[in-house]
N, C-alpha and C positions, 0 to 999 in steps of 0.2 A: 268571567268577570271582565267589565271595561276596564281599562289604563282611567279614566275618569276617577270609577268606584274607589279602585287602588288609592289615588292621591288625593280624594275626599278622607278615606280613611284613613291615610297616613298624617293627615294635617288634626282631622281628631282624634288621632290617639298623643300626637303631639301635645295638645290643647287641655285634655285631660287635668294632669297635674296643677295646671294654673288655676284651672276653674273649680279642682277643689280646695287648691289654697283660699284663691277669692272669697270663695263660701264659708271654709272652715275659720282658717286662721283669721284673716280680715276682716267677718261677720258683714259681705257685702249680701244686698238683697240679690234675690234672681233676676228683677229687672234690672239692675246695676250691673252683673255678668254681663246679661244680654247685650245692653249699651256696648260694655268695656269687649265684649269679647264679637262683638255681631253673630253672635246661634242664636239658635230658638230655645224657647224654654224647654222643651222636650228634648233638646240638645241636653243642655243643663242638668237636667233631672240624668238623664242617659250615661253622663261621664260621671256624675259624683255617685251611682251607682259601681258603674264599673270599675272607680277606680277604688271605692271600699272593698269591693268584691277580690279584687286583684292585691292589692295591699292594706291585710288588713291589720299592723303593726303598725305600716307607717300610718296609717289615717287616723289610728289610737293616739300615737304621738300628736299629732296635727290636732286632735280635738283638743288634746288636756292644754297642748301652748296657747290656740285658741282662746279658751278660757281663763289660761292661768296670768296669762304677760298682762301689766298691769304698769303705768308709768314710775311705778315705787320699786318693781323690780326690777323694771329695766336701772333705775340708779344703783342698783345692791349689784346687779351683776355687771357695771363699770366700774364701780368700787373693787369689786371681788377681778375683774379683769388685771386694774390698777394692782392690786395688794399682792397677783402671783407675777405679774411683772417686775415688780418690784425683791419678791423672793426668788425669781427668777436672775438677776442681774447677781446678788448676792452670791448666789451659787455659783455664778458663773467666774465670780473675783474667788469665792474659794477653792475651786477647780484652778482658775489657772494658779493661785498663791501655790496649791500642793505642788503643781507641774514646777514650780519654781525651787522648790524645795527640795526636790528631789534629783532636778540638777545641779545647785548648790552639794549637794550633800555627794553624789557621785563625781563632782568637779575636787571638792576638796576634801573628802576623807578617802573616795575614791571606792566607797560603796554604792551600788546599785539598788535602792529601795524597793525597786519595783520586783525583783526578783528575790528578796531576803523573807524569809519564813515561808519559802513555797518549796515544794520540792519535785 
């Protein structure tokens, strides 16, 4: 094998993954690849083979996003980001209230909460 071969192939197996997001996720044409990516089509055809053949979970995932991402979902899951942020924050002020409580409570009755009902 050349040092050439080797770094031909390491550049597309690199390239792989992008060129089937391109295709999958992004629904670019294969002359639009070619353009973005400069391979051949038979490059193209070659790596989105390979790379179902090699991961065939993730390219599952990849088709269904593909298909499914739609600009009304993208708003529901900023909303849905937004609403555990915000249930996030929440938890965070009753986590620290407890942590405050229970040094109150060990400062002035001079019991330890964290250790009572355990044995």
């Amino acid at each position: 094998m050349k040092p050439n071969d080797y770094l031909q192939d390491q550049v597309f197996a690199s390239k792989v993954p992008e060129i089937y997001r391109l295709r999958i996720v992004e629904s670019l044409t294969i002359s639009e690849i070619m353009k973005k990516i400069g391979c051949s089509r038979s490059t193209i055809y070659r790596a989105l083979s390979i790379f179902e053949a090699v991961n065939p979970k993730l390219s599952e995932t990849m088709k269904k996003q593909g298909q499914n991402v739609k600009p009304d979902d993208y708003k529901k899951l900023l909303e849905e980001i937004a609403k555990l942020k915000k249930d996030l924050a929440h938890e965070r002020l009753r986590a620290d209230f407890y942590e405050e409580m229970v040094t109150f409570g060990k400062e002035v009755y001079g019991i330890d909460l964290k250790k009572v009902g355990t044995k």
